[in-house]
C-alpha positions as CSV (number, residue, x, y, z in Angstrom):
1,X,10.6,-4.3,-5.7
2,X,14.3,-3.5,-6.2
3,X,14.2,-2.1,-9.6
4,X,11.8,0.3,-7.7
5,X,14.1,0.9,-5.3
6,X,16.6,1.5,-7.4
7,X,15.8,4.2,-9.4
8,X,13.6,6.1,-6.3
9,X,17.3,5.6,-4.5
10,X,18.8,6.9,-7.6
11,X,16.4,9.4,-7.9
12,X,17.2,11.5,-4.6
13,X,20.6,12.5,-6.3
14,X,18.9,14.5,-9.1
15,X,17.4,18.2,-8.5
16,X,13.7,17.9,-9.4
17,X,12.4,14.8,-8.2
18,X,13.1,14.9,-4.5
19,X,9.6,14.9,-3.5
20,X,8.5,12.1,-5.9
21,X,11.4,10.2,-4.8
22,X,11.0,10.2,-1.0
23,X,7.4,9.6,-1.2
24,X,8.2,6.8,-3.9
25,X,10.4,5.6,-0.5
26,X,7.8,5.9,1.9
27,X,5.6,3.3,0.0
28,X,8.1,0.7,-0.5
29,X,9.3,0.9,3.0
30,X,5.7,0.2,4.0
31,X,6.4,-3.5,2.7
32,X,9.0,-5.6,5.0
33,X,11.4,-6.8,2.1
34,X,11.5,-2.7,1.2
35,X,12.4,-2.0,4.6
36,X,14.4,-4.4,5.0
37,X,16.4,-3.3,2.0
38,X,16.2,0.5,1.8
39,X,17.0,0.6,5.7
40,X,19.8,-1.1,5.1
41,X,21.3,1.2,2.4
42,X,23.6,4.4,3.6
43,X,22.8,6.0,0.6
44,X,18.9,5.9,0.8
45,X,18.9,7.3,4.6
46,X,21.9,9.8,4.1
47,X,20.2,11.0,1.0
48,X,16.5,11.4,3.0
49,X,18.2,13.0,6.3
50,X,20.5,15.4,3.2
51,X,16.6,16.4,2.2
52,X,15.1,17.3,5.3
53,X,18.3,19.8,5.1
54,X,17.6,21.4,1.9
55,X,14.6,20.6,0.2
56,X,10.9,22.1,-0.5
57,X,8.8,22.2,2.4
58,X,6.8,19.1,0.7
59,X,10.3,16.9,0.1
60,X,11.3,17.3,3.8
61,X,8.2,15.5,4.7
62,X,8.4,12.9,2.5
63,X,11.3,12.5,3.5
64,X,10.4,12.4,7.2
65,X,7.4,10.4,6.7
66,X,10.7,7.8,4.8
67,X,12.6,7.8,7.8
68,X,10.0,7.4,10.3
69,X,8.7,4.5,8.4
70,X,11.7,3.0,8.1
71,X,12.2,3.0,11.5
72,X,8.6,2.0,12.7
73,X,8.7,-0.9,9.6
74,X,12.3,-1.8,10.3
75,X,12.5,-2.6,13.9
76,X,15.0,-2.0,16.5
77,X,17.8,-2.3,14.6
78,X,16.7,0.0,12.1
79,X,16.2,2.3,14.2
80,X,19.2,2.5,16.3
81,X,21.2,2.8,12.7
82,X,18.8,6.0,12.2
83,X,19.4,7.3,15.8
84,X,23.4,6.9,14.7
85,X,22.9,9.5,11.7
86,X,24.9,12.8,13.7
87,X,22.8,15.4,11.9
88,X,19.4,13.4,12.4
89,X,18.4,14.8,15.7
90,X,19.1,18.2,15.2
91,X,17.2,18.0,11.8
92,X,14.1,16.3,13.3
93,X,14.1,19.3,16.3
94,X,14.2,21.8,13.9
95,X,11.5,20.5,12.0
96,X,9.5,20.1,15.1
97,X,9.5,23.3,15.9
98,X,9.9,25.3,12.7
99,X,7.8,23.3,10.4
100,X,9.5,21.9,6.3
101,X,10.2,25.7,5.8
């Protein structure tokens, strides 16, 4: 499981792969030690939220589906570390009512 995590984690960094990557996120989060670790990582969740700011229609909803999981998997504590991002509300609103465009 972390060796998985490790290069989907690494993989959000590199142009190309973003889809693959957050969808690759969205599985392991879906199993309580991957929630457990990706939610805990700054770098996983600031590089999903940095997604749903600039990527293909497709990435920004793998990488909503990601953060949603993450904080339906990971609890209450989870999701109040989500709810902390500054730039994660305003992204989710626009996505609700633009669509990933």
């Amino acid at each position: 499981m972390g060796q998985s995590y490790n290069r989907a984690s690494r993989a959000l960094g590199k142009e190309g792969v973003y889809e693959e990557a957050a969808g690759a996120l969205t599985l392991i989060v879906r199993q309580p030690i991957g929630v457990e670790v990706v939610g805990i990582e700054e770098i996983a969740v600031s590089g999903l939220i940095e997604m749903m700011r600039h990527d293909t229609p497709k990435g920004k909803e793998n990488a909503l589906a990601a953060l949603l999981e993450i904080c339906r998997s990971g609890g209450a504590g989870a999701t109040e570390r989500m709810l902390k991002a500054p730039a994660l509300a305003s992204l989710l609103q626009n996505f609700l009512f633009t669509g990933p465009k």
